[in-house]
C-alpha positions in Angstrom: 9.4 -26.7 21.0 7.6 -25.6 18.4 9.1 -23.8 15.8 7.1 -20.1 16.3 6.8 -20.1 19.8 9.7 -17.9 21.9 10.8 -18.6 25.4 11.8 -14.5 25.6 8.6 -13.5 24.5 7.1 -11.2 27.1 4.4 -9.2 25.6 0.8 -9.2 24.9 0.7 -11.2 22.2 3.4 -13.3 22.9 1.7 -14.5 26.1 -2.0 -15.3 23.7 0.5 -17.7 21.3 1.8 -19.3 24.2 -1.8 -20.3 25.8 -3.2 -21.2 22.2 0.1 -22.8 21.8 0.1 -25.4 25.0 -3.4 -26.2 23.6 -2.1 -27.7 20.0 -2.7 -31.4 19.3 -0.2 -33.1 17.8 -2.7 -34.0 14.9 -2.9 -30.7 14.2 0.9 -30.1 13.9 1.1 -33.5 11.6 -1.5 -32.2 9.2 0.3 -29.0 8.8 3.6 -30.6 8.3 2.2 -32.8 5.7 0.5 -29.8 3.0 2.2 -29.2 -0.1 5.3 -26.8 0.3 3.1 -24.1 -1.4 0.5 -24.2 0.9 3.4 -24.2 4.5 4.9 -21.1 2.5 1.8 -19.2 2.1 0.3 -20.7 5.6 3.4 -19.0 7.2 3.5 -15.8 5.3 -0.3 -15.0 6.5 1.1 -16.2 10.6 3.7 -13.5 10.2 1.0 -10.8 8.5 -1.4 -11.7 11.4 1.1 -11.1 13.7 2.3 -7.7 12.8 -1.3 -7.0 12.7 -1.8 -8.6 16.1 0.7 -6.6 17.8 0.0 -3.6 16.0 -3.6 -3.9 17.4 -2.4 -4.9 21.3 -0.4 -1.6 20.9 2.9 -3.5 21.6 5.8 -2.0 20.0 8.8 -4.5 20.9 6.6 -7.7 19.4 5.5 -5.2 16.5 8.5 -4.7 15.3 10.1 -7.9 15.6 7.2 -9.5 13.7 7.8 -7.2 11.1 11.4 -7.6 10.7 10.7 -11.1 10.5 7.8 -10.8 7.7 10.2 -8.4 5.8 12.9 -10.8 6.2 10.8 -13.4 4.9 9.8 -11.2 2.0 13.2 -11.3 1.3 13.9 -15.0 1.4 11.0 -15.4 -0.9 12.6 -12.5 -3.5 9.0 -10.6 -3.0 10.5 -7.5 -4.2 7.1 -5.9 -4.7 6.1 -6.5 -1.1 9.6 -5.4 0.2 9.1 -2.5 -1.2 5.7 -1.4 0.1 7.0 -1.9 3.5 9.8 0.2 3.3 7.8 2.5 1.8 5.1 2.5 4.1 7.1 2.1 7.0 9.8 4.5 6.3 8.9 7.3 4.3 5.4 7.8 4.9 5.5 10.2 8.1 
């Protein structure tokens, strides 16, 4: 299974990434795994942003917010502290 696709995941979006998803060659999944480190971190940092912004746009609240925990959490991992910091910001004290 690949590694960003969710058995659980009902919503909008999470049906899209499913259908794109079932139509991956494994080419395409062996030319990923093969970049630089540098280029998977930032390649996965932009999946999670486009996925906030994905579910954000299909108006679906459960996948929005578990994509954003997961982008904040990743923020975290990578010790992003300015980025961290705009999202708490933006996400918990502007009304």
């Amino acid at each position: 299974m690949h590694a960003h696709t969710h058995t659980h995941t009902a919503g909008s979006l999470g049906r899209v990434q499913a259908e794109v998803a079932s139509t991956r060659r494994p080419a395409d999944v062996i030319a990923a795994a093969n970049q630089p480190a540098v280029v998977q971190r930032r390649a996965a940092r932009a999946h999670l942003e486009c996925n906030v912004a994905s579910a954000l746009a299909l108006q679906s609240p459960q996948e929005w917010r578990r994509w954003l925990v997961t982008y904040v959490r990743q923020l975290a991992t990578d010790e992003d502290e300015v980025c961290v910091f705009v999202c708490v910001f933006v996400f918990v004290c502007v009304p």
